[in-house]
PDB file of N, CA, C and O in Angstrom, chain B, residues numbered from 101:
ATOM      1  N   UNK B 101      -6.634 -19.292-147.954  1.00  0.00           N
ATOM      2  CA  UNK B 101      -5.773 -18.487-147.136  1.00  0.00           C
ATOM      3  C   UNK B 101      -6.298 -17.066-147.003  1.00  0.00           C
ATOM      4  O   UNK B 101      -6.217 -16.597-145.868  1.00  0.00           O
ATOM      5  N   UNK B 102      -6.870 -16.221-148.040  1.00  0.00           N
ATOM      6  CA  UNK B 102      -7.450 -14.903-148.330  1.00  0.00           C
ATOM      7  C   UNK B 102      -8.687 -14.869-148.024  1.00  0.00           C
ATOM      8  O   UNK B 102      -9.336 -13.981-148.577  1.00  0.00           O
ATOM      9  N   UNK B 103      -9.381 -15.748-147.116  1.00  0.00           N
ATOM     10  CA  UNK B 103     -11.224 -16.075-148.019  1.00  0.00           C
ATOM     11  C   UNK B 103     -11.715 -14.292-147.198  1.00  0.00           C
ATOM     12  O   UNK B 103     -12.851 -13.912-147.478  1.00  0.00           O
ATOM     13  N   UNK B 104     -11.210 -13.738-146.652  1.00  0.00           N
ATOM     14  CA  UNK B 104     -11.690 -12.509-146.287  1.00  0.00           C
ATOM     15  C   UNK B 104     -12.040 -11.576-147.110  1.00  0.00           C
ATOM     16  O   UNK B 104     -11.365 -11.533-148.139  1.00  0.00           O
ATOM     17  N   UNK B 105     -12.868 -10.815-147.006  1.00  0.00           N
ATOM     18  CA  UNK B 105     -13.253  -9.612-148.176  1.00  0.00           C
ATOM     19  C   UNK B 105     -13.172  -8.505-147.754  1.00  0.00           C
ATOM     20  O   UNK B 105     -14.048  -7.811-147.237  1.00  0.00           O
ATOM     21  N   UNK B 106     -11.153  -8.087-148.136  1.00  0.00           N
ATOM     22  CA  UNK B 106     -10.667  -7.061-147.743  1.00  0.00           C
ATOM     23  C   UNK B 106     -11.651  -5.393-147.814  1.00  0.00           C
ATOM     24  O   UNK B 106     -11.785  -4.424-147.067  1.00  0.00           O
ATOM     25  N   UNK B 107     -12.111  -5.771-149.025  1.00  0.00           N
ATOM     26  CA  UNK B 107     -12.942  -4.081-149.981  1.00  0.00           C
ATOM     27  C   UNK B 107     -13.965  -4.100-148.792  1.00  0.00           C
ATOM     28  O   UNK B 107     -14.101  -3.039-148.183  1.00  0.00           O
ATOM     29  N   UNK B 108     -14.503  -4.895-148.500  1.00  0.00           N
ATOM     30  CA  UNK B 108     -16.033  -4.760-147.357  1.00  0.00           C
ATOM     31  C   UNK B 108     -15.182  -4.243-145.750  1.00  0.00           C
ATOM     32  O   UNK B 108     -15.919  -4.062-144.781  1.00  0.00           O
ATOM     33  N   UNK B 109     -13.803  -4.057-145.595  1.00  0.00           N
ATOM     34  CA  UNK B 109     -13.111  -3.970-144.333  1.00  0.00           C
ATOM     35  C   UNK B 109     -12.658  -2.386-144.571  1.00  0.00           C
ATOM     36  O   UNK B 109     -12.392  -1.637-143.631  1.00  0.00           O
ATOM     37  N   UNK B 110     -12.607  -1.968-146.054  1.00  0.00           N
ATOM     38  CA  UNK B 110     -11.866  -0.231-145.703  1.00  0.00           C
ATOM     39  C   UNK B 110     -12.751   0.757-145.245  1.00  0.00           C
ATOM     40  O   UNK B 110     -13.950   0.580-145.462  1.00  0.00           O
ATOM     41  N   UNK B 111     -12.432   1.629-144.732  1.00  0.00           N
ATOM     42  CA  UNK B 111     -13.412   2.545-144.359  1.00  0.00           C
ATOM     43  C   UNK B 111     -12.957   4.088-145.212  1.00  0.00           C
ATOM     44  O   UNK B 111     -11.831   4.577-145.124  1.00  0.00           O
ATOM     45  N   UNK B 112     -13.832   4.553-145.838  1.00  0.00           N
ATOM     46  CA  UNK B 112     -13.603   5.637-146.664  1.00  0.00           C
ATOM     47  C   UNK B 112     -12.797   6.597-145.645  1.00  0.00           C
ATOM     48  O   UNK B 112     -11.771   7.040-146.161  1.00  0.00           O
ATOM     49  N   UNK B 113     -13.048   7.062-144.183  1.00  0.00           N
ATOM     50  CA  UNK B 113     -12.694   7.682-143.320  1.00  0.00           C
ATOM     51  C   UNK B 113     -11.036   7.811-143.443  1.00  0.00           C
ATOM     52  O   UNK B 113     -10.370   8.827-143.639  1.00  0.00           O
ATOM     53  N   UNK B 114     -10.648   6.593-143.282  1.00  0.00           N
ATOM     54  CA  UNK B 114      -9.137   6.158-143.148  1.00  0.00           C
ATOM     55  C   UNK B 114      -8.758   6.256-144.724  1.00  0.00           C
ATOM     56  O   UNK B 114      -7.540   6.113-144.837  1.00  0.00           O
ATOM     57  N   UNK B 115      -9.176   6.384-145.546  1.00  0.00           N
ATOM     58  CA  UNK B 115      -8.577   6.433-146.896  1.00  0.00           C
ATOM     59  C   UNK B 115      -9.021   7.221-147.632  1.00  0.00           C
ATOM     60  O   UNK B 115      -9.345   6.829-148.753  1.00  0.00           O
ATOM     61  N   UNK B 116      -9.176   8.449-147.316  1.00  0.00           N
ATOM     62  CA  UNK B 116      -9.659   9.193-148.441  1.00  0.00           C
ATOM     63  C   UNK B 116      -9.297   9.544-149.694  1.00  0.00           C
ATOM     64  O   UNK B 116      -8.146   9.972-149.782  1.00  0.00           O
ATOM     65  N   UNK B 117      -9.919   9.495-150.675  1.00  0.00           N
ATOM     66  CA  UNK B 117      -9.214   9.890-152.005  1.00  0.00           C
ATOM     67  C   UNK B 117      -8.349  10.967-152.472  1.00  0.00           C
ATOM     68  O   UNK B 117      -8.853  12.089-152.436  1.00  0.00           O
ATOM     69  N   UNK B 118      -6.814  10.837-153.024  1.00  0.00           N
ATOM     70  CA  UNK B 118      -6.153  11.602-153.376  1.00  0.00           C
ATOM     71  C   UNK B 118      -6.452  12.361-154.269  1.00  0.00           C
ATOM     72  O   UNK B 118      -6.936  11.916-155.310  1.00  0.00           O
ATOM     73  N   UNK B 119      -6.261  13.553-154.103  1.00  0.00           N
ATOM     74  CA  UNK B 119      -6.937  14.726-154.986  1.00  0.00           C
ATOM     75  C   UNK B 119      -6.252  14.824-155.939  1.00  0.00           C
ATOM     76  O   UNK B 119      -5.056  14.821-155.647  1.00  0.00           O
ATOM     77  N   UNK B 120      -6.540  14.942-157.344  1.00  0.00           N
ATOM     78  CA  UNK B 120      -6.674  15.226-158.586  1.00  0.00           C
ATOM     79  C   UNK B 120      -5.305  16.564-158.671  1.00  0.00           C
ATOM     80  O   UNK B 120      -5.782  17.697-158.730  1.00  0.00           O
ATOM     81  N   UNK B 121      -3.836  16.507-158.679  1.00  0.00           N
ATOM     82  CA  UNK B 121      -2.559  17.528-158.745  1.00  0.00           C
ATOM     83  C   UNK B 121      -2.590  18.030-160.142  1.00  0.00           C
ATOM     84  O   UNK B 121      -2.044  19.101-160.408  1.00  0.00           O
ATOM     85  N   UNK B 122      -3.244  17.267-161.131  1.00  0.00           N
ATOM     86  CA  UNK B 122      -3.148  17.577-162.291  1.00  0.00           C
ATOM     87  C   UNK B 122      -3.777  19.085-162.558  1.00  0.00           C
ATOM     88  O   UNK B 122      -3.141  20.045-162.993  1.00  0.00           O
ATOM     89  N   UNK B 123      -5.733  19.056-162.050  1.00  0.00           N
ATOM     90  CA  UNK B 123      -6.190  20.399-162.573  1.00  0.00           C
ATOM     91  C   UNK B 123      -6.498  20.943-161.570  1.00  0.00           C
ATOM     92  O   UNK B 123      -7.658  21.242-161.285  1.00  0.00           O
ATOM     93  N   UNK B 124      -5.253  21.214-160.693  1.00  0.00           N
ATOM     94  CA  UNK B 124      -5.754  21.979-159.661  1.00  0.00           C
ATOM     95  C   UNK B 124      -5.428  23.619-159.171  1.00  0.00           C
ATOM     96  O   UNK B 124      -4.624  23.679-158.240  1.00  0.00           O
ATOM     97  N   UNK B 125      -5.703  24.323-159.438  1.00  0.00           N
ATOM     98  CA  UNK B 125      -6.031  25.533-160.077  1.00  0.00           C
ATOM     99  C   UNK B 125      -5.196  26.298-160.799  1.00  0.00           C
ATOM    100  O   UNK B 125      -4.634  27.345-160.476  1.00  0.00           O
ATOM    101  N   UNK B 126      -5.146  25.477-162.156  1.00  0.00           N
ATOM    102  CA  UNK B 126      -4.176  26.048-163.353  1.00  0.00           C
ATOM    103  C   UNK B 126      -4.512  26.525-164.376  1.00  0.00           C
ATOM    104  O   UNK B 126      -5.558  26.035-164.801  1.00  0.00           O
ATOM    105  N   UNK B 127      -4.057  27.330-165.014  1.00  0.00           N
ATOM    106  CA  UNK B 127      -4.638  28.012-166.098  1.00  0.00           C
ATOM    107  C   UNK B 127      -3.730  27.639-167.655  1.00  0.00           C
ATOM    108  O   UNK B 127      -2.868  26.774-167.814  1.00  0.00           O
ATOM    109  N   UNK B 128      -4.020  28.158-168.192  1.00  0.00           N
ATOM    110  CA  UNK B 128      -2.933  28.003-169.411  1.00  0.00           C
ATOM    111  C   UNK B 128      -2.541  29.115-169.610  1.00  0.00           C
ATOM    112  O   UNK B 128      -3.241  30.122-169.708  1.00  0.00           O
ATOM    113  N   UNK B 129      -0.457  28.978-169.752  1.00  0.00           N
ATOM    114  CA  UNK B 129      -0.258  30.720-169.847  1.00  0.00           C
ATOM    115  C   UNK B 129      -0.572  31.290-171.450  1.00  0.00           C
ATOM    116  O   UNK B 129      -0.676  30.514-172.400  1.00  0.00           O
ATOM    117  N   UNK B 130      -0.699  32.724-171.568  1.00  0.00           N
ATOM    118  CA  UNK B 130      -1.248  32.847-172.361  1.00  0.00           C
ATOM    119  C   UNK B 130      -0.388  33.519-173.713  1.00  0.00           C
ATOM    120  O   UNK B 130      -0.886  34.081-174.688  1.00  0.00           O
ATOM    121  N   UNK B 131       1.554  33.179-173.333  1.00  0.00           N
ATOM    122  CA  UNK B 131       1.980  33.114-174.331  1.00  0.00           C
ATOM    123  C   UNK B 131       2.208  31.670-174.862  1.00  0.00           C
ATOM    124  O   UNK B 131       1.845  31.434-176.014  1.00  0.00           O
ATOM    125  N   UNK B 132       2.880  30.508-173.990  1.00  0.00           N
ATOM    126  CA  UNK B 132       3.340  29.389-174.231  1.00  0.00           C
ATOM    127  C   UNK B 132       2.366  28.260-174.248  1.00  0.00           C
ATOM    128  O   UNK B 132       2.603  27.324-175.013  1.00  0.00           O
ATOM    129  N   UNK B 133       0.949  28.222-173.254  1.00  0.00           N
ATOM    130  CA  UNK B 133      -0.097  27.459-173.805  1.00  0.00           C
ATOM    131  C   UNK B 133       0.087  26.562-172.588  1.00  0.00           C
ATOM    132  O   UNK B 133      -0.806  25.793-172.232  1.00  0.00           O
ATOM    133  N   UNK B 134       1.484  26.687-171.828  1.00  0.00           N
ATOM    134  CA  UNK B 134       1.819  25.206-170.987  1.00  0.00           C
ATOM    135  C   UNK B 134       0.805  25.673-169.267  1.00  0.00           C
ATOM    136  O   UNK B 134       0.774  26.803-168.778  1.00  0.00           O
ATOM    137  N   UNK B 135       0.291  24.753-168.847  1.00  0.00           N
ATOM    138  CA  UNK B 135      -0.457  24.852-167.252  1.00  0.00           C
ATOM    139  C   UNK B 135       0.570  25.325-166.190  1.00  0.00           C
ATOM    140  O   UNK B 135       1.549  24.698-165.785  1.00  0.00           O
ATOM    141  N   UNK B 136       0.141  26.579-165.816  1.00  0.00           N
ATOM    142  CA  UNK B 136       0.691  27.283-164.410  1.00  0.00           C
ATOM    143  C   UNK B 136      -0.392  27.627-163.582  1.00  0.00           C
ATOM    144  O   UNK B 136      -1.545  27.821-163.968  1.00  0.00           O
ATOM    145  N   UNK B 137       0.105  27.708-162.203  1.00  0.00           N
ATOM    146  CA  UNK B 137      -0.630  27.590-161.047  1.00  0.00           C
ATOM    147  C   UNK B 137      -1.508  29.349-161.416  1.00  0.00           C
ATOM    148  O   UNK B 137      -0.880  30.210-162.032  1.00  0.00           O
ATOM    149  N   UNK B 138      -2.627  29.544-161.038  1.00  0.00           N
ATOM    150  CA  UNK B 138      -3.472  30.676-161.112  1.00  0.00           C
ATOM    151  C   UNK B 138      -2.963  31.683-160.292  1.00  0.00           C
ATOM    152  O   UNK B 138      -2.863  32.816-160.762  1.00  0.00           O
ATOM    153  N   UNK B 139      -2.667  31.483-159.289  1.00  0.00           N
ATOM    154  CA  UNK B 139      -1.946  32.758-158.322  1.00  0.00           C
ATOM    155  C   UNK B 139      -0.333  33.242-158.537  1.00  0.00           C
ATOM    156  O   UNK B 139       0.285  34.144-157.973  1.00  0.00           O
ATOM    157  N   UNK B 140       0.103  32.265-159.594  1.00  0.00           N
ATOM    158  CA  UNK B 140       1.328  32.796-160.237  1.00  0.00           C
ATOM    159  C   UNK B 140       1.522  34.273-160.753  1.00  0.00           C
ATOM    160  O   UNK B 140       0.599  34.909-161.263  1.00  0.00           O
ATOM    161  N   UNK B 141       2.609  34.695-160.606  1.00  0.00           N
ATOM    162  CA  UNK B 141       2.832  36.333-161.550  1.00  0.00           C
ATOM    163  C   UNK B 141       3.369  35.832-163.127  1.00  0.00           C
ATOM    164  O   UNK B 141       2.752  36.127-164.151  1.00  0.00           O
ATOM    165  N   UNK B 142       4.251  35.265-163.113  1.00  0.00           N
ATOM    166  CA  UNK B 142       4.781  34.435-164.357  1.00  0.00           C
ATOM    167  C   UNK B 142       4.820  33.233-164.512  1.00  0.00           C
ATOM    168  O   UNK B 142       4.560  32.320-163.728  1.00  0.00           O
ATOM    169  N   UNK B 143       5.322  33.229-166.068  1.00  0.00           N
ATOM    170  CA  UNK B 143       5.127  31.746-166.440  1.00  0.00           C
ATOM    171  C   UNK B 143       6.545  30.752-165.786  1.00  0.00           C
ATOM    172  O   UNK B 143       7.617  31.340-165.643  1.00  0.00           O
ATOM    173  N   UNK B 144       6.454  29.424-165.463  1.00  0.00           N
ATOM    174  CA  UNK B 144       7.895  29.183-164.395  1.00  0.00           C
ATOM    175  C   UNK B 144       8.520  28.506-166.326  1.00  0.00           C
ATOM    176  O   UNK B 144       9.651  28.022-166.366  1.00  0.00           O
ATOM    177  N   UNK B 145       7.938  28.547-167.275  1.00  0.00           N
ATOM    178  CA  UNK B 145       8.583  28.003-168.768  1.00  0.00           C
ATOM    179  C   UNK B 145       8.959  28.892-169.694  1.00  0.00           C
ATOM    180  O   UNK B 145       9.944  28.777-170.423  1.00  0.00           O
ATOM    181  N   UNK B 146       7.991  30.012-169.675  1.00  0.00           N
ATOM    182  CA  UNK B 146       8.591  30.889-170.926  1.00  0.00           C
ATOM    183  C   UNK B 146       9.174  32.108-170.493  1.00  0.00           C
ATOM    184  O   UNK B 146       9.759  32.855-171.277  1.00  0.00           O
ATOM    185  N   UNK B 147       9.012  32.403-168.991  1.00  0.00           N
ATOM    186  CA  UNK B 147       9.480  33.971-168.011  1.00  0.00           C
ATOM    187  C   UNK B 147       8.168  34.958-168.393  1.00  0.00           C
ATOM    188  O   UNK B 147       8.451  36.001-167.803  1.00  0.00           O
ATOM    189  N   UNK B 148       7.046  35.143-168.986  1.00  0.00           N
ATOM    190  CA  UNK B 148       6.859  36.303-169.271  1.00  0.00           C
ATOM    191  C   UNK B 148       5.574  36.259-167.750  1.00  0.00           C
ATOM    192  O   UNK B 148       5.394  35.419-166.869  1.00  0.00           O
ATOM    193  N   UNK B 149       4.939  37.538-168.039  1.00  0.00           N
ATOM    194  CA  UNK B 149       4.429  37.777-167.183  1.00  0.00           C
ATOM    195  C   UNK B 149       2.525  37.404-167.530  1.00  0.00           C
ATOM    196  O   UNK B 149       2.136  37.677-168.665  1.00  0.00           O
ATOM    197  N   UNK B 150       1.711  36.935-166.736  1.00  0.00           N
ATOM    198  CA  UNK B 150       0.441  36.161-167.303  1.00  0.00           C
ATOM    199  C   UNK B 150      -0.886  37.273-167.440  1.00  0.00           C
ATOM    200  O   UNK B 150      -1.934  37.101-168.062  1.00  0.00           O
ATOM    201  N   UNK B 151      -0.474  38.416-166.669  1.00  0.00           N
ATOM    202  CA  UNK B 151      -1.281  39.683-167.291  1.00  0.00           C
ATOM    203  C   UNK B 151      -0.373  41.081-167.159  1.00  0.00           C
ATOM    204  O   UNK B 151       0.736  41.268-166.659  1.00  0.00           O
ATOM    205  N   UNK B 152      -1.146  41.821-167.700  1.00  0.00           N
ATOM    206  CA  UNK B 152      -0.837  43.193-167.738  1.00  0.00           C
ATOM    207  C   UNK B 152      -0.517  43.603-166.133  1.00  0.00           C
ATOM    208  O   UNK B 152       0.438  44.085-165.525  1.00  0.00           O
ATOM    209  N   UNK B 153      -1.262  43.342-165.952  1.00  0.00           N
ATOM    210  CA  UNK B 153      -1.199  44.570-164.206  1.00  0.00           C
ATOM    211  C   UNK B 153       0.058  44.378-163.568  1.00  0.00           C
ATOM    212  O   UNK B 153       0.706  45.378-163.261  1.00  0.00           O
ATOM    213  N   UNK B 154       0.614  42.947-163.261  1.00  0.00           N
ATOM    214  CA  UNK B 154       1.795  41.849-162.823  1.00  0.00           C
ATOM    215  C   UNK B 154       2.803  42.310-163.689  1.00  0.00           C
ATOM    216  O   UNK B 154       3.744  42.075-162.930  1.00  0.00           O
ATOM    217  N   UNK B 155       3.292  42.746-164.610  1.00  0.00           N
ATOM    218  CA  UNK B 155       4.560  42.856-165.623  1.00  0.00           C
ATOM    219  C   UNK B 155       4.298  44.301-165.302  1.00  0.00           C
ATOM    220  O   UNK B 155       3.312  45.025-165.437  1.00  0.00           O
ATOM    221  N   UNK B 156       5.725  44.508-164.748  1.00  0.00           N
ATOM    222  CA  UNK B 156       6.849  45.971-164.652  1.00  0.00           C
ATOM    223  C   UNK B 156       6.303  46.888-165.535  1.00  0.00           C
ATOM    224  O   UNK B 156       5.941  46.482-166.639  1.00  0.00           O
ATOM    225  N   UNK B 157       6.173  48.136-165.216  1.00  0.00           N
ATOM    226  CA  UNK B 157       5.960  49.248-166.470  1.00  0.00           C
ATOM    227  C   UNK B 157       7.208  49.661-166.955  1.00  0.00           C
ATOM    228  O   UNK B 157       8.126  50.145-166.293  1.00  0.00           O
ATOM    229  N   UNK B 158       7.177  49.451-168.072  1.00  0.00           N
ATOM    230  CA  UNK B 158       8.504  49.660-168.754  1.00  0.00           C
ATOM    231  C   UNK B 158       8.198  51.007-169.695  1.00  0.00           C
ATOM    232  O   UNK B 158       7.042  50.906-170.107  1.00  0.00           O
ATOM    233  N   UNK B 159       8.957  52.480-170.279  1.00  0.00           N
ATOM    234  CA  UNK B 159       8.574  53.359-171.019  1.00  0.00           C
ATOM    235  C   UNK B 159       9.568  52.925-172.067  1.00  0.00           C
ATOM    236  O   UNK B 159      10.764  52.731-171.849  1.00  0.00           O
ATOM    237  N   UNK B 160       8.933  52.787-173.263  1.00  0.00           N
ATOM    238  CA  UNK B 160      10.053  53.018-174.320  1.00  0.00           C
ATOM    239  C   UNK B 160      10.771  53.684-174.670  1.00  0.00           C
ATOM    240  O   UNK B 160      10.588  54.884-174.872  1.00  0.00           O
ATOM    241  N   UNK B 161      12.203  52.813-174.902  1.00  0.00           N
ATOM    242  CA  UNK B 161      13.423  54.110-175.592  1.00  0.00           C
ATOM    243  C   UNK B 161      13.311  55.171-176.094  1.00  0.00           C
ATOM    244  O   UNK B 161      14.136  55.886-175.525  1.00  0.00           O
ATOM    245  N   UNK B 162      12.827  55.694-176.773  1.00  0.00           N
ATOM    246  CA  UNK B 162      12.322  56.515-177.428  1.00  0.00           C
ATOM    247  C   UNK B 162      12.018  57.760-176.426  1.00  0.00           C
ATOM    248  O   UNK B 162      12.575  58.853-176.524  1.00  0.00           O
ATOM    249  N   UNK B 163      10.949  57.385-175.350  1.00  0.00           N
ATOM    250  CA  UNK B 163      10.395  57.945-174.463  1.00  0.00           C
ATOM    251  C   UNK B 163      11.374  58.595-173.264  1.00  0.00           C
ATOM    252  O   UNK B 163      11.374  59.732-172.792  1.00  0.00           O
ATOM    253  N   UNK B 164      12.140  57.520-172.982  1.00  0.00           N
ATOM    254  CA  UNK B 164      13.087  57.843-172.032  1.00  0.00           C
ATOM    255  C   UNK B 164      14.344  58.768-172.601  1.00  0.00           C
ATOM    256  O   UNK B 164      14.838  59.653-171.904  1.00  0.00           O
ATOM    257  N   UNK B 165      14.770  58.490-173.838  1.00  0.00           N
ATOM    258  CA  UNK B 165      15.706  59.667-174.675  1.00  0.00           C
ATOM    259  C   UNK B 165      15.154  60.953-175.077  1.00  0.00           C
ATOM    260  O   UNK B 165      16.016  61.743-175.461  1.00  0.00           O
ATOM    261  N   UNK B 166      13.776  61.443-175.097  1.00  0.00           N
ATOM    262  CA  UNK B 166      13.116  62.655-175.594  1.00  0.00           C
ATOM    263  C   UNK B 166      13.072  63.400-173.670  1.00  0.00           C
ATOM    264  O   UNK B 166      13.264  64.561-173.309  1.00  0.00           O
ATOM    265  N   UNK B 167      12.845  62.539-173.086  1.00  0.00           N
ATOM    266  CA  UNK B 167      12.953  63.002-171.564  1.00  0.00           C
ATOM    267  C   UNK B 167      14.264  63.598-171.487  1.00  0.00           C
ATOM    268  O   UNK B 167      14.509  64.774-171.755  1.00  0.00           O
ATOM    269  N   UNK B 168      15.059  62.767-171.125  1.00  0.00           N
ATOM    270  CA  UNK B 168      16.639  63.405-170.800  1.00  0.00           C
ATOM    271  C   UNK B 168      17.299  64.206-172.084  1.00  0.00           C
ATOM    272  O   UNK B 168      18.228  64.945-171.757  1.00  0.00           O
ATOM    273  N   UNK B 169      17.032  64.187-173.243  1.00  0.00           N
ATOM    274  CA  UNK B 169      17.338  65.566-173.860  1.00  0.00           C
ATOM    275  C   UNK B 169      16.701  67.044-173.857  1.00  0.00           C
ATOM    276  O   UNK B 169      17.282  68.073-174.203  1.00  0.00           O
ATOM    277  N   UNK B 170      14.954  66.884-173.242  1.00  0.00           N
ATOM    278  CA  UNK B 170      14.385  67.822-172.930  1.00  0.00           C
ATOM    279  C   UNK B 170      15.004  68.617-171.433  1.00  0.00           C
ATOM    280  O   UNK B 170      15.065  69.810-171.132  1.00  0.00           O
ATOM    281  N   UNK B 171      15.434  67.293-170.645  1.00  0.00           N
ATOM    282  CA  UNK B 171      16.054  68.177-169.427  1.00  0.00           C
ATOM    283  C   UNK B 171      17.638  68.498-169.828  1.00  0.00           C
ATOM    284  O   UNK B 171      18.290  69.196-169.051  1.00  0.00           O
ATOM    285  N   UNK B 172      18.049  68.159-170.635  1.00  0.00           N
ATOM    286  CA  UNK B 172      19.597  68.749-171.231  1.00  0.00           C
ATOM    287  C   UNK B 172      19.137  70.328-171.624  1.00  0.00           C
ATOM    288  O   UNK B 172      19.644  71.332-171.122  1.00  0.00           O
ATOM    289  N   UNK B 173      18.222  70.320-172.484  1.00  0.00           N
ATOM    290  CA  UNK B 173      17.951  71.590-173.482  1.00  0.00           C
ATOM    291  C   UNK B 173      17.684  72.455-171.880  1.00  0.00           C
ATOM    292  O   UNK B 173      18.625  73.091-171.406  1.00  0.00           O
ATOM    293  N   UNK B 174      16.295  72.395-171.123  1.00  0.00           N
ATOM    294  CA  UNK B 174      15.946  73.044-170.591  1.00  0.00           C
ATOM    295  C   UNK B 174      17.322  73.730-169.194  1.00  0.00           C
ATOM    296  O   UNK B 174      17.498  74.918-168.920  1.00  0.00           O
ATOM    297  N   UNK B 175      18.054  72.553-168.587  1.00  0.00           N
ATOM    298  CA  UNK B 175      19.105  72.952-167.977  1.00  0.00           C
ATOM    299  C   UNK B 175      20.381  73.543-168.834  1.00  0.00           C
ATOM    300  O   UNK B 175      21.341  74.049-168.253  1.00  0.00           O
ATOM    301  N   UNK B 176      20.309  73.437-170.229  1.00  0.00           N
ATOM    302  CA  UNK B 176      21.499  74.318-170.486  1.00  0.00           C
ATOM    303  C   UNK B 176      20.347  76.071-171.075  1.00  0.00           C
ATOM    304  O   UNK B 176      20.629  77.007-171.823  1.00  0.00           O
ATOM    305  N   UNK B 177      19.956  75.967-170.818  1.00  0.00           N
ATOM    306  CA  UNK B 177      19.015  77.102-171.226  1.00  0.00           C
ATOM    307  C   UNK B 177      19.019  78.130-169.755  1.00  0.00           C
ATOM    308  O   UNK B 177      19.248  79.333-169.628  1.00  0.00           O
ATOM    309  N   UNK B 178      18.674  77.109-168.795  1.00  0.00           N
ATOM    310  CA  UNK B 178      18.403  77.844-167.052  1.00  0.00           C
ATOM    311  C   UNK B 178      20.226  78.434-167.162  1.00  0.00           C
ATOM    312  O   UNK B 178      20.417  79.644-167.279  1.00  0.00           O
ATOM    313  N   UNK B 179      21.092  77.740-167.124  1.00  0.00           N
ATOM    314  CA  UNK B 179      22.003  78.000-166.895  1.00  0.00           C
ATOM    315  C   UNK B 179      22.809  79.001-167.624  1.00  0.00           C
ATOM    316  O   UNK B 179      23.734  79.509-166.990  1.00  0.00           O
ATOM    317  N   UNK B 180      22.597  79.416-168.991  1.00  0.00           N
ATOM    318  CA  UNK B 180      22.873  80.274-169.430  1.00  0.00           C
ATOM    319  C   UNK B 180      22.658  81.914-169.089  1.00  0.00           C
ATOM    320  O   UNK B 180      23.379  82.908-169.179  1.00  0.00           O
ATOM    321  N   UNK B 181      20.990  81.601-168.560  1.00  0.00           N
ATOM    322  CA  UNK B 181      20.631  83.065-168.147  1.00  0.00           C
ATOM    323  C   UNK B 181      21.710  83.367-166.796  1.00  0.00           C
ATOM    324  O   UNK B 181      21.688  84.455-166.221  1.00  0.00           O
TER     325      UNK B 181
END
C-alpha cells in the first residue's frame, strides 16, 4: 500500500528546519543563573537588573539626608541675615 519512498519526495525548500528556541540569544542572568533573552534590561525571574548601566541610579540614605539637612542649615542661616 506505502511501497513509495516518502524521504526521497521532501524537498528541504518546503521544510526547512525549525530553529533551535532553546539557545537563542540568551545569556545567564548574573544574579539567579536562570537564561534571559540578551537584549533584556532585567531578569523576567529574579527582577534585578543584568548590568550596571540599565539599573536606576539610586544615592544612598545617608547621602540624600546629609543633602536636605545641609539645605535646612544653609536656608535657615540665609534667612536669618
Amino acid at each position: 500500500m506505502f511501497d513509495r519512498d516518502y524521504e526521497a519526495e521532501l524537498d528541504d525548500s518546503e521544510y526547512p528546519e525549525e530553529p533551535n528556541d532553546d539557545d537563542d540569544d540568551t545569556i545567564p542572568c548574573p544574579h539567579c543563573g536562570l537564561s534571559v533573552y540578551e537584549e533584556a534590561e532585567r531578569c523576567l525571574y529574579c527582577g534585578h537588573y543584568l548590568s550596571v548601566e540599565d539599573a536606576p541610579r539610586r544615592y544612598p540614605w545617608w547621602f540624600v539626608l546629609g543633602f536636605l539637612l545641609s539645605m535646612v542649615v544653609v536656608l535657615g542661616w540665609i534667612w536669618r541675615w
